[in-house]
Backbone as CSV, one residue per row, in Angstrom:
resi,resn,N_x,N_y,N_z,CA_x,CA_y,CA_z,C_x,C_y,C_z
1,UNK,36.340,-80.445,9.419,36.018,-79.724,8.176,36.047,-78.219,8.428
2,UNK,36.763,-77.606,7.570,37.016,-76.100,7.656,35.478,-75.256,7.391
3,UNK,35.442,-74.258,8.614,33.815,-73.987,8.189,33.890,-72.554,7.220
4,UNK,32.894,-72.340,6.077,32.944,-71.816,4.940,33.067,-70.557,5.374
5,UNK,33.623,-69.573,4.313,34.019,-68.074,5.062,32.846,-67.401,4.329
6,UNK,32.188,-67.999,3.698,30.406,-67.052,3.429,29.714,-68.222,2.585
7,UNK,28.893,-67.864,2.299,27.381,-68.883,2.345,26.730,-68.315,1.029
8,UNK,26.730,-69.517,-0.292,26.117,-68.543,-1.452,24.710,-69.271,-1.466
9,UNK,23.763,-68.288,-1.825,22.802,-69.368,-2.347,21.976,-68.844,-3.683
10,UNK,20.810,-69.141,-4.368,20.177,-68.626,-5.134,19.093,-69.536,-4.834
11,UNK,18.083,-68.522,-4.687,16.325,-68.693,-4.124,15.656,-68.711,-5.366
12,UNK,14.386,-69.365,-5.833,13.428,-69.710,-6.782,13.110,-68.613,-7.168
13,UNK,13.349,-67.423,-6.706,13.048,-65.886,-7.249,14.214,-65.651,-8.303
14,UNK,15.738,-66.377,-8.094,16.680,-66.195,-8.928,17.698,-65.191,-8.149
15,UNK,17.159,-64.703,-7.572,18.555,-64.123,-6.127,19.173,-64.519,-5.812
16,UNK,20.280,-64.251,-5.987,21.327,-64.925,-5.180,21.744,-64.018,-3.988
17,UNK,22.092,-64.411,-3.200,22.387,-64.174,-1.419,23.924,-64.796,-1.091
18,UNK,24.777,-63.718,-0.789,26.254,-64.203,-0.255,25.830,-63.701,1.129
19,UNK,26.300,-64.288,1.890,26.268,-64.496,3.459,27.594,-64.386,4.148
20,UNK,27.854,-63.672,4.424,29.454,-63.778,5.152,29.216,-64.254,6.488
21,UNK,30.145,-65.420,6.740,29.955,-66.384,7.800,31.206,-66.515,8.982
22,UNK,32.265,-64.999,9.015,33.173,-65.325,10.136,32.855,-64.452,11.195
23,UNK,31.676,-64.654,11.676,31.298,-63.956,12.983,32.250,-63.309,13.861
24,UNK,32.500,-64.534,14.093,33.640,-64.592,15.433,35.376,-63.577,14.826
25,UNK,34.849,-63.318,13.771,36.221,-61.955,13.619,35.136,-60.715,12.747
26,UNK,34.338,-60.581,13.249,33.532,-59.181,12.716,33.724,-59.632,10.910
27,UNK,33.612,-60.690,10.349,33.390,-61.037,8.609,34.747,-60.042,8.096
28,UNK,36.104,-60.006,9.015,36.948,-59.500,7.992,37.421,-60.097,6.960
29,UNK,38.023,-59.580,5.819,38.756,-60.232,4.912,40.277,-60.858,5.220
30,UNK,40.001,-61.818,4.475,41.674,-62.428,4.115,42.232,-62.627,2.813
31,UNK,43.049,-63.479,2.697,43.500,-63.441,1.296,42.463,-64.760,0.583
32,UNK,42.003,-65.370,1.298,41.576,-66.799,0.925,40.009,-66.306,0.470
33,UNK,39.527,-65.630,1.577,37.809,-65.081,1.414,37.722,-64.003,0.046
34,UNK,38.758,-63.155,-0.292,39.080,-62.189,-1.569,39.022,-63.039,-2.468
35,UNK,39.743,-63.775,-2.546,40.158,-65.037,-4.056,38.383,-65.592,-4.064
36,UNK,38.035,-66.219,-2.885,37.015,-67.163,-3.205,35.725,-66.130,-3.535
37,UNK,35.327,-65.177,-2.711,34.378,-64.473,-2.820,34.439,-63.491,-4.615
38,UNK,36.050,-62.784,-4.700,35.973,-62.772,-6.608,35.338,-63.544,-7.470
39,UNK,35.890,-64.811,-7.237,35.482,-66.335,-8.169,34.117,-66.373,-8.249
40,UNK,33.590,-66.027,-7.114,31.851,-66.506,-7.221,30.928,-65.681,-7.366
41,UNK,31.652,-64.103,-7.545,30.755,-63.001,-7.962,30.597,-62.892,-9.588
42,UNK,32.317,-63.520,-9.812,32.354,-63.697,-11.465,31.353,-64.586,-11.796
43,UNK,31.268,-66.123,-11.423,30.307,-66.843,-11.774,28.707,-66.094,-11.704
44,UNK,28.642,-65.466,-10.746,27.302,-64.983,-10.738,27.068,-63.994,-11.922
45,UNK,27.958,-63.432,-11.973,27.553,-62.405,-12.936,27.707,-62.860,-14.248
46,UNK,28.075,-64.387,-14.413,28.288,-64.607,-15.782,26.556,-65.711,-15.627
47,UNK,26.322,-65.882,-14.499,25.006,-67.026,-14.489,23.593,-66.196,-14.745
48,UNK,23.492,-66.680,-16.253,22.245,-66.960,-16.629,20.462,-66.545,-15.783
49,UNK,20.652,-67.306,-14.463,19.444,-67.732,-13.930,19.459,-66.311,-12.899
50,UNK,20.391,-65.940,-12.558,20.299,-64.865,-11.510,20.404,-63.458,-12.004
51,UNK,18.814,-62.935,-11.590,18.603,-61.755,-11.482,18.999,-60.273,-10.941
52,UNK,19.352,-60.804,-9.643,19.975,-59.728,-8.584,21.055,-61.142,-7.305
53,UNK,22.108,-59.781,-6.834,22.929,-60.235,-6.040,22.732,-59.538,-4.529
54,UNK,22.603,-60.001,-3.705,22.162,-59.527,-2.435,23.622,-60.182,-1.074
55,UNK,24.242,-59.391,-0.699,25.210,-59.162,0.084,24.942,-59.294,1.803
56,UNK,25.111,-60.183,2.392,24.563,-59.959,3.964,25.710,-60.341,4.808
57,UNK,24.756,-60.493,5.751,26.488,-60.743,7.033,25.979,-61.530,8.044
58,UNK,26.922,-62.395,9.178,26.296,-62.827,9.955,27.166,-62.706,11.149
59,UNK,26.330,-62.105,12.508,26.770,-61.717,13.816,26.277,-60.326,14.184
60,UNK,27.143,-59.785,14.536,27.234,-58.613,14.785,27.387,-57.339,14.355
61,UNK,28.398,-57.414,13.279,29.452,-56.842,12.423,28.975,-56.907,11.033
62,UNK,29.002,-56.236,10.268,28.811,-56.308,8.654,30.107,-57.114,8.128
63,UNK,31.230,-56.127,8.321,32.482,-56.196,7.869,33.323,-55.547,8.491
64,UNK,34.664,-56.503,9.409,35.616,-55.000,10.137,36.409,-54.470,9.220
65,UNK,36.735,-55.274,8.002,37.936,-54.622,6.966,38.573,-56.118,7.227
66,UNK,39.824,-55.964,7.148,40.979,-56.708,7.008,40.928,-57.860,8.106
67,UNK,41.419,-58.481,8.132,41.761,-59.945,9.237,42.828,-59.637,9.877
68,UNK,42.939,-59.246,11.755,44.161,-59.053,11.895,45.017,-60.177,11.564
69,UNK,44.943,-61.335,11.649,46.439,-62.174,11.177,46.469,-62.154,9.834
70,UNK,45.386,-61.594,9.121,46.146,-61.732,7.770,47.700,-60.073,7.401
71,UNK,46.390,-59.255,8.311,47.571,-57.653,8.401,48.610,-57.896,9.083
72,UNK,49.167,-58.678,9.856,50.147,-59.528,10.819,51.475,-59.976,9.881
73,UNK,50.449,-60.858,8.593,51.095,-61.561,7.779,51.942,-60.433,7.139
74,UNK,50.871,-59.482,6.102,51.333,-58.223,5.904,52.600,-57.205,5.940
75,UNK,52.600,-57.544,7.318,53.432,-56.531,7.795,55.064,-57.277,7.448
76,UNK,54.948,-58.327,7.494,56.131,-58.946,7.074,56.660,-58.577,5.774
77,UNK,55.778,-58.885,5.040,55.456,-58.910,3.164,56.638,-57.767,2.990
78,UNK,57.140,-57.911,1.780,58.053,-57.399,0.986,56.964,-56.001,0.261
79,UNK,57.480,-54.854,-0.354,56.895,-53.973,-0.908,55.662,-54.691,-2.648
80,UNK,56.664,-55.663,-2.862,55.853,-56.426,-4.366,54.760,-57.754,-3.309
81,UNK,55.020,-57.957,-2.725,54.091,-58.779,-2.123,52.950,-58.222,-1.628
82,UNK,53.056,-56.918,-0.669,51.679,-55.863,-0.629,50.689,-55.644,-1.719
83,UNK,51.657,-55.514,-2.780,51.458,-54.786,-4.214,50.314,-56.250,-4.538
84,UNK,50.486,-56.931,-4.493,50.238,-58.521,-5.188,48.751,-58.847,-4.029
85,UNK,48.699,-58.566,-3.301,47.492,-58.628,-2.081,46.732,-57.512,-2.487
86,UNK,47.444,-55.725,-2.488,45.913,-54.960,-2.582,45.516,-54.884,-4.273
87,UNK,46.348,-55.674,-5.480,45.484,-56.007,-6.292,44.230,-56.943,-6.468
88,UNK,44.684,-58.032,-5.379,43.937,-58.927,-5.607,42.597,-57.718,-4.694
89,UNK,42.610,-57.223,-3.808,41.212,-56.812,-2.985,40.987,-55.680,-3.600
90,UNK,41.700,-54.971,-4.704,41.509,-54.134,-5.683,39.939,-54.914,-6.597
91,UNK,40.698,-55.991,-7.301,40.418,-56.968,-8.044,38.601,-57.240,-7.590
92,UNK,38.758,-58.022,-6.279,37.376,-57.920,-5.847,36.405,-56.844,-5.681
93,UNK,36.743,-55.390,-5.473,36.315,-54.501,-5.394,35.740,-54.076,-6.496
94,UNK,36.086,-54.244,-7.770,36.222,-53.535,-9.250,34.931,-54.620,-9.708
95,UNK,35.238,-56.173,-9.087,34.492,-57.207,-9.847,32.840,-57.028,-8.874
96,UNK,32.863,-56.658,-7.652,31.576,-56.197,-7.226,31.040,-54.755,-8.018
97,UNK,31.585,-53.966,-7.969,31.467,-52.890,-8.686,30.304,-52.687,-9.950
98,UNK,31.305,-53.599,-11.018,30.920,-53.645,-12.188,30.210,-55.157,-12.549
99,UNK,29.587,-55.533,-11.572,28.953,-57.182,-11.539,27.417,-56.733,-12.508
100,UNK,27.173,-57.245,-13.891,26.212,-56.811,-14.531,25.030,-57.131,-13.959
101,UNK,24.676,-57.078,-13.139,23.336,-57.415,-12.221,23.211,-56.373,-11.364
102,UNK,22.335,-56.515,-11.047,21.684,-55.197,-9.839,22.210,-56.320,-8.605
103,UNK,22.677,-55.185,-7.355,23.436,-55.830,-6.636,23.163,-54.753,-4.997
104,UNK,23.076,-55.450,-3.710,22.315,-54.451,-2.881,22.823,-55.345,-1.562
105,UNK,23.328,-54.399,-0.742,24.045,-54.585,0.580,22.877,-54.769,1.717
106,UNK,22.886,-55.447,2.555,21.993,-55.576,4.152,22.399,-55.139,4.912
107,UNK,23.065,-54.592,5.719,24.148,-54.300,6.436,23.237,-54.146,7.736
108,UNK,23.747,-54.490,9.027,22.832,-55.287,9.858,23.783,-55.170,10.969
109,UNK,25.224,-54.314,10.923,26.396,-54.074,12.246,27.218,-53.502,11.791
110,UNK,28.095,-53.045,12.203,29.073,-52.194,11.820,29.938,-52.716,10.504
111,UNK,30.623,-51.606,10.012,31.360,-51.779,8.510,32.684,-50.815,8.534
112,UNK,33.735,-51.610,8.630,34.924,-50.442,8.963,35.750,-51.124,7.604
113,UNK,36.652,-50.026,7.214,37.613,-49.843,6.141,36.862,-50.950,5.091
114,UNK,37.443,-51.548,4.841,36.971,-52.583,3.181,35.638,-52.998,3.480
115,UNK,35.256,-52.877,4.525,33.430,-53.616,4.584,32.994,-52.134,4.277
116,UNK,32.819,-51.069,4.176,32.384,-49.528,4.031,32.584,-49.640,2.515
117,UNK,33.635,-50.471,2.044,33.848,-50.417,0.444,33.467,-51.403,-0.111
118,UNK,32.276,-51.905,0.356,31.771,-53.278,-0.416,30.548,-52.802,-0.363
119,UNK,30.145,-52.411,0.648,28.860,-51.426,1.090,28.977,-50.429,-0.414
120,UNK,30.034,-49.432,-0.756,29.836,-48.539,-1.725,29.418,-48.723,-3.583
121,UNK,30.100,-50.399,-3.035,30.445,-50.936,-4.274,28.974,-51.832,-4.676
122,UNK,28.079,-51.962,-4.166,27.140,-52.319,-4.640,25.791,-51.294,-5.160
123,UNK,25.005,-51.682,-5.705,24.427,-50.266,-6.573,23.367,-49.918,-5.168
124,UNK,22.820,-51.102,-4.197,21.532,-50.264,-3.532,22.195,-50.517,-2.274
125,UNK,22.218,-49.789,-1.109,22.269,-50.314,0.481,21.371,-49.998,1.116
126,UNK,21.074,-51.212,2.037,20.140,-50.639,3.173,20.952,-50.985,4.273
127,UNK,20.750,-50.252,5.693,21.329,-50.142,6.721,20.566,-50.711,8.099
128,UNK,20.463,-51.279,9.233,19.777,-51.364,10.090,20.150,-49.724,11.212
129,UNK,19.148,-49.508,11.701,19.428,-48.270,12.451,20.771,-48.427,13.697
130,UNK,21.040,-49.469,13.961,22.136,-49.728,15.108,23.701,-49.706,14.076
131,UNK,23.896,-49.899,12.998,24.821,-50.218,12.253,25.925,-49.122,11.761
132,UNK,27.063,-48.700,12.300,28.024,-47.817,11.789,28.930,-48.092,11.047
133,UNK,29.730,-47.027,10.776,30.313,-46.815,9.584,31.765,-46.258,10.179
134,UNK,33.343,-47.075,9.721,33.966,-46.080,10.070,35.215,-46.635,8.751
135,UNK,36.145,-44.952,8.575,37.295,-45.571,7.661,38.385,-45.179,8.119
136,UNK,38.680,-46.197,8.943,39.554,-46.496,9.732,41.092,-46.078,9.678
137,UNK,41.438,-46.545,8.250,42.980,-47.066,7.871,43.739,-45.786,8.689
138,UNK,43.662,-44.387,8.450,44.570,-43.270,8.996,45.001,-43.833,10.658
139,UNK,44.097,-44.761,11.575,44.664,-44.738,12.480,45.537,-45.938,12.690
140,UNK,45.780,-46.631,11.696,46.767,-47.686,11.946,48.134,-47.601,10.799
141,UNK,47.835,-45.905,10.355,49.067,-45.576,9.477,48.811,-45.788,8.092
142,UNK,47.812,-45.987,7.779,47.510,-46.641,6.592,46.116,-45.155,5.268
143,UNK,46.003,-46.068,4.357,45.104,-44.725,3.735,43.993,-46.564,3.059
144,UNK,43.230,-45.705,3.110,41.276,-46.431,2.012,41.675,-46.547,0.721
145,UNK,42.679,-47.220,0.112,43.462,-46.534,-0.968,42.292,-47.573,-2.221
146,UNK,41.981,-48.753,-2.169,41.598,-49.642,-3.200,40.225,-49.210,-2.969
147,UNK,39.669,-49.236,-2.469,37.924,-48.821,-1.632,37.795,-47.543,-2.015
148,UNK,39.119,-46.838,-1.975,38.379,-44.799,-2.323,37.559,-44.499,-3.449
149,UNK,38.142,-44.927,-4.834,37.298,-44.836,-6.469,35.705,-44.845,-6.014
150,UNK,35.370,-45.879,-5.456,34.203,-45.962,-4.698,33.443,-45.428,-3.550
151,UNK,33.946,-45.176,-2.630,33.860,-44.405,-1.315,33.458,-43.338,-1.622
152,UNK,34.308,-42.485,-2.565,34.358,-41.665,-3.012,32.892,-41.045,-3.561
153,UNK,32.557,-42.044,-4.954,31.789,-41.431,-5.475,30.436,-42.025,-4.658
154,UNK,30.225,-42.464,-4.186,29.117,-42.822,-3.215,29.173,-41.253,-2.482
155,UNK,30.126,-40.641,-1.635,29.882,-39.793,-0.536,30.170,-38.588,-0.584
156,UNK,31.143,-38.725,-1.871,31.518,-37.177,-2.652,32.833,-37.032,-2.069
157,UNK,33.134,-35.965,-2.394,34.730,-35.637,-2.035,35.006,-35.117,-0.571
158,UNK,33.925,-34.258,-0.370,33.669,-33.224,0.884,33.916,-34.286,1.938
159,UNK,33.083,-34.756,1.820,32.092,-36.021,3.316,33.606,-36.760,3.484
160,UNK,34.114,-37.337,2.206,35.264,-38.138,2.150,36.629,-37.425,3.089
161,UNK,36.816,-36.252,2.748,38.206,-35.746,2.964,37.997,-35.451,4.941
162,UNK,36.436,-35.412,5.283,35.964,-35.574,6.222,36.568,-36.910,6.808
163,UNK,36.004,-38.265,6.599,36.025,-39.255,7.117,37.121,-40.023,6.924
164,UNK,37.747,-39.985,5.658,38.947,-40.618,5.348,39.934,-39.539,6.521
165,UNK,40.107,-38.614,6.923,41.524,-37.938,7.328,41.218,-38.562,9.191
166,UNK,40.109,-38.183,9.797,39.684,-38.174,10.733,39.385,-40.208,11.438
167,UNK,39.177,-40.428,10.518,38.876,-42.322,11.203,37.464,-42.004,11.920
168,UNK,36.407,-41.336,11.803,35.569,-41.218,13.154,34.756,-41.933,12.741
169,UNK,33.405,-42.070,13.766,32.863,-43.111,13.008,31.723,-42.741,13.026
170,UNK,30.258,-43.176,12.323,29.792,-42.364,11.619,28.470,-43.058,11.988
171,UNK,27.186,-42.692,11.977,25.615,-43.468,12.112,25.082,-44.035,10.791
172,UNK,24.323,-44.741,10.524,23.672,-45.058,9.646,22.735,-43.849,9.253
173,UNK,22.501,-42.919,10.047,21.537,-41.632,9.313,22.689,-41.011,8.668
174,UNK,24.030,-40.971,9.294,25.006,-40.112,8.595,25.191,-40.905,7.638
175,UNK,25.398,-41.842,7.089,25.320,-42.643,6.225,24.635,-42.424,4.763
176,UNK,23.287,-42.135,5.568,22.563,-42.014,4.553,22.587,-40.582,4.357
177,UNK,22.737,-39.663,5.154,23.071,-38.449,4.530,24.515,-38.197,3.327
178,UNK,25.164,-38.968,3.747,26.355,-38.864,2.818,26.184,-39.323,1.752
179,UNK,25.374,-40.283,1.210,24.752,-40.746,0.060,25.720,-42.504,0.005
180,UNK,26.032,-42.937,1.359,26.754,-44.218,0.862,25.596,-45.576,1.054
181,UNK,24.502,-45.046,2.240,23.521,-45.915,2.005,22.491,-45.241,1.339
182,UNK,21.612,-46.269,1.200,20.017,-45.355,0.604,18.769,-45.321,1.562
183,UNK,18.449,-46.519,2.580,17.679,-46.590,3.159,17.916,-47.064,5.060
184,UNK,17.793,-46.106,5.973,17.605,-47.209,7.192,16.795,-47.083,7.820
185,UNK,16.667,-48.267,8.428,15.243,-48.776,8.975,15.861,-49.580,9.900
186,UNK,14.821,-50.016,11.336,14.661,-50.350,12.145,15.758,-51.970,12.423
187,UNK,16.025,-51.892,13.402,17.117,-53.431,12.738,16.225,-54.552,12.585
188,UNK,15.170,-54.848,13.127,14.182,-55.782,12.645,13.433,-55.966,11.142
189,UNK,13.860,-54.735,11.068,12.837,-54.345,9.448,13.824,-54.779,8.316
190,UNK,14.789,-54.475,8.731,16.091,-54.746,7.233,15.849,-55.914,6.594
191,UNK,15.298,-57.744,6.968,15.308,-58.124,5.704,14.095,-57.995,5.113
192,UNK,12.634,-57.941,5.574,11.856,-57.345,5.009,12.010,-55.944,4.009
193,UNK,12.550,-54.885,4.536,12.872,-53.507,3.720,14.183,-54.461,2.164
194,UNK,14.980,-55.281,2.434,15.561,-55.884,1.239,14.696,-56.725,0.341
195,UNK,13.934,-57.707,1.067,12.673,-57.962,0.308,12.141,-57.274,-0.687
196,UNK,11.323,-55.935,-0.638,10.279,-55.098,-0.923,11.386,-54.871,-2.150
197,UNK,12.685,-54.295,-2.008,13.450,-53.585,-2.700,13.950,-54.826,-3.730
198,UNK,13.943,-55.916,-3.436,14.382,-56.980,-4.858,13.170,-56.997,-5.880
199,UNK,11.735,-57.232,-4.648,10.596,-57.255,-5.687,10.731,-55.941,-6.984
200,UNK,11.093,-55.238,-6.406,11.280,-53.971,-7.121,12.221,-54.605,-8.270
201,UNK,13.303,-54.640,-8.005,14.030,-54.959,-9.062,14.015,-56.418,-10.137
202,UNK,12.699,-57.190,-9.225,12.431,-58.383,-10.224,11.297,-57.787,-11.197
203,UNK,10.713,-56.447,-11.117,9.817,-55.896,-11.884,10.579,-55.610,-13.372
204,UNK,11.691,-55.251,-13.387,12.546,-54.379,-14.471,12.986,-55.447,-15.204
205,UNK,13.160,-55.357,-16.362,13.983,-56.122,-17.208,15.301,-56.448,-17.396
206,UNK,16.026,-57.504,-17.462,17.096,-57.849,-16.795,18.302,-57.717,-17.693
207,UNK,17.794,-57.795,-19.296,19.102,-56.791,-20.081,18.916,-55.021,-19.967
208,UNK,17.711,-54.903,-19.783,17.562,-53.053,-19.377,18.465,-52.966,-18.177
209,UNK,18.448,-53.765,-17.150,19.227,-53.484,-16.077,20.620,-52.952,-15.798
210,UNK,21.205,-54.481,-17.070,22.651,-54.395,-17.068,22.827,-53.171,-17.891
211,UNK,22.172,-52.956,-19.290,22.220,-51.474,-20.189,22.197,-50.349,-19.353
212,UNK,21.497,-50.225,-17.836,21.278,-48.999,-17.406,22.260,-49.009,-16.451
213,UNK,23.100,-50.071,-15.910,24.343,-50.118,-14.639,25.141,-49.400,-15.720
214,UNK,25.302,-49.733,-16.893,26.303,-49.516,-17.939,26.268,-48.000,-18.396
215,UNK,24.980,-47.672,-18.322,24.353,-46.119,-18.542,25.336,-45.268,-17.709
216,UNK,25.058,-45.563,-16.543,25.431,-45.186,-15.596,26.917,-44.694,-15.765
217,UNK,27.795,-45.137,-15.734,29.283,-45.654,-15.581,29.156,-44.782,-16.791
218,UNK,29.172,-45.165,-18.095,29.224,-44.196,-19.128,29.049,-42.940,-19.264
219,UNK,27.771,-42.011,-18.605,27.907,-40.781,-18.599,28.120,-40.335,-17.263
220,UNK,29.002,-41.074,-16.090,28.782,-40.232,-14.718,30.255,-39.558,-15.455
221,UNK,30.078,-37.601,-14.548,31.658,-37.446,-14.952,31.666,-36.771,-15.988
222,UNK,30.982,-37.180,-17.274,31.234,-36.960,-18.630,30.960,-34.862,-19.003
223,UNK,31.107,-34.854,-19.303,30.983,-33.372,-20.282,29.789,-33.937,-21.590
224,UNK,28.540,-33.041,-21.270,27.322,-33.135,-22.495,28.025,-32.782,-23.545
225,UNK,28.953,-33.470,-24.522,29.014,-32.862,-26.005,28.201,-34.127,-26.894
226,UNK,28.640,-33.843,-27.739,28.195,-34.380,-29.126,28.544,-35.980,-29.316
227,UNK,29.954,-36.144,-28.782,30.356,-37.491,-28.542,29.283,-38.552,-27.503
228,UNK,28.980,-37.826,-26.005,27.739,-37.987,-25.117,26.727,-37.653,-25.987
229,UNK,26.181,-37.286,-26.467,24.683,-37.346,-26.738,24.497,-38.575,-27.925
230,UNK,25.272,-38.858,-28.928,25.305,-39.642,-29.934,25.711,-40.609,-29.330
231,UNK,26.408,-41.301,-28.121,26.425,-42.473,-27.253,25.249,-42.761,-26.984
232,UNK,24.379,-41.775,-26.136,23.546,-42.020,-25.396,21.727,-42.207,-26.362
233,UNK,22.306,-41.621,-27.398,20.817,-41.619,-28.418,21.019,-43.394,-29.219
234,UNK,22.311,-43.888,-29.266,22.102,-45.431,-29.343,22.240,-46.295,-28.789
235,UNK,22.583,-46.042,-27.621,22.056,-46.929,-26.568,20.735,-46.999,-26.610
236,UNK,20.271,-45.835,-26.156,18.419,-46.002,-26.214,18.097,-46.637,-27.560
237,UNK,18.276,-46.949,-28.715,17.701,-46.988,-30.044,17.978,-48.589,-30.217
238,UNK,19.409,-49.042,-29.746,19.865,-50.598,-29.267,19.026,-50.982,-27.969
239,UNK,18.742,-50.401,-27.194,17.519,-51.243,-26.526,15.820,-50.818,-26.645
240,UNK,15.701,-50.302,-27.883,14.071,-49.901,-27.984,13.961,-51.568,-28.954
241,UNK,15.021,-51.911,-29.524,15.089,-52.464,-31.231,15.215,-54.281,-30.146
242,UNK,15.530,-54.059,-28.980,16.145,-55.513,-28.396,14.827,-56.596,-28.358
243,UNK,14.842,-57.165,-28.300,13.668,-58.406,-28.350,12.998,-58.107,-26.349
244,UNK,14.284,-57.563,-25.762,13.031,-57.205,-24.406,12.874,-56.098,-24.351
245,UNK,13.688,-55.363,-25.094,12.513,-53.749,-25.085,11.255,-53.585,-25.921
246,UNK,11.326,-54.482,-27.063,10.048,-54.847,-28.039,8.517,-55.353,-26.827
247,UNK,9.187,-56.440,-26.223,8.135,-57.023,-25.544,8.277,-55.902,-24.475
248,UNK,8.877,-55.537,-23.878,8.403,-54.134,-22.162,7.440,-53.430,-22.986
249,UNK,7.919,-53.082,-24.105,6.484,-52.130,-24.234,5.703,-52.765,-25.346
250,UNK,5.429,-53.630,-25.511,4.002,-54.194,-26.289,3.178,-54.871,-24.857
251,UNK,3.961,-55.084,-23.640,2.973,-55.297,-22.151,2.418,-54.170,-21.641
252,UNK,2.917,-53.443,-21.993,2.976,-52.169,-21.512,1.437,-51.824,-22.065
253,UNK,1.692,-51.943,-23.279,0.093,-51.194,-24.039,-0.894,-52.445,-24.365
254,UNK,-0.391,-53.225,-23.925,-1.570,-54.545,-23.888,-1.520,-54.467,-22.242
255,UNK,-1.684,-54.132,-21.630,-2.084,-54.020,-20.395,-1.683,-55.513,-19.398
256,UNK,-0.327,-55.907,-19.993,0.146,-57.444,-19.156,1.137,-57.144,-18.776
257,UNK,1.584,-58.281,-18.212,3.173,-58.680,-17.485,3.948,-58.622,-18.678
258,UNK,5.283,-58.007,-18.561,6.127,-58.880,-19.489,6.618,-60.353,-19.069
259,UNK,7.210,-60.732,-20.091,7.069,-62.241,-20.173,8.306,-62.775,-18.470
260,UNK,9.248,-61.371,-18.392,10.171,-61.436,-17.718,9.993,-61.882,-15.994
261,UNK,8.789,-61.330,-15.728,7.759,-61.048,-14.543,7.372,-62.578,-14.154
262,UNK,7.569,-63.457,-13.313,6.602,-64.582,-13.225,5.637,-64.372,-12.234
263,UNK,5.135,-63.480,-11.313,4.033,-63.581,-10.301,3.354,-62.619,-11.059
């Protein structure tokens, strides 16, 4: 029996947990783990029961990037056949991205080229203090080309034109100075420190959530005119009027849980 290339689950809290399970090649991608891992972020983000999506790894390695025999394969590939592969890891990238759930990386070993862009692509990261960072592609001839949109705005342009030209590789404090993680801590502490940080996000309301990922995306970028402010004054007015912004704040001033909260 072929053993699984990551591990989904969802815990009685409503978390769901992807696990990447190819140790023994640092959890790179292939074409098979892209297709399957898309499919089941879509399902998640279309499932009902789950609150938040939580991203981990298992071994050593977070993510090296690519699979050498799948880049092997690659190299053979015709110019429309490339084209047809970095949509599809385009594809996955865009569908972590914009997954309507709050969504938060573990990262627990190193993360080179597309694992650095899965890392960017989720809204929270935490880092273990042993765990680096590198973007690789310039030294095997190549550019961060599907991963940059992201990379990008995680680390800014500066940090980027830094790390993308150079391949070097980088600490988890540099990390977090660049703004691609948010928190590191001790490598023992990381799933506890992910813990603390879901409770957090099982506090918030779970259509406010997706309204505020959406917030987000909508005015990053934008120019304050008139078009932005009249977006942004009904959004707020469509979720004051929603049946869970009604109840967040009638708990609020009755001094309870909302109904959303079960502990």
């Amino acid at each position: 029996m072929q053993r699984p290339l990551f591990i989904e689950e969802i815990g009685d809290d409503h978390v769901a947990r992807i696990t990447l399970t190819r140790p023994e090649v640092h959890n790179a991608f292939n074409d098979t783990l892209i297709a399957e891992l898309t499919t089941v972020l879509r399902g998640l983000g279309d499932d009902e029961r789950v609150r938040a999506v939580v991203l981990a790894a298992q071994g050593r390695s977070f993510s090296a990037g690519a699979d050498l025999n799948w880049m092997q394969r690659m190299a053979g590939y015709s110019e429309e056949e490339n084209l047809n592969d970095a949509r599809a890891l385009a594809e996955l990238m865009r569908t972590l991205n914009t997954l309507p759930k709050p969504t938060m990386a573990l990262v627990q070993g190193p993360a080179y080229g597309g694992g650095v862009g899965l890392v960017a692509c989720c809204d929270i990261a935490v880092a273990a203090q042993t765990a680096n960072f590198c973007l690789s592609e310039v030294r095997l001839g190549l550019i961060p080309s599907v991963i940059a949109p992201y990379v990008v705005a995680a680390i800014g342009e500066r940090a980027a034109r830094r790390f993308f030209l150079t391949a070097e590789s980088f600490t988890a404090e540099e990390a977090r100075a660049a703004g691609l993680v948010h928190l590191v801590v001790p490598d023992e502490a990381l799933e506890d420190a992910g813990a603390r940080i879901v409770r957090a996000l099982l506090r918030g309301g779970p259509q406010a959530q997706v309204a505020a990922k959406d917030l987000i995306f909508a005015v990053c970028g934008r120019h304050v005119d008139d078009a932005l402010v009249e977006d942004t004054a009904q959004r707020i007015a469509h979720q004051r009027a929603s049946q869970e912004g009604r109840e967040g704040v009638a708990a609020f001033l009755e001094k309870r849980k909302p109904t959303w909260m079960k502990d």
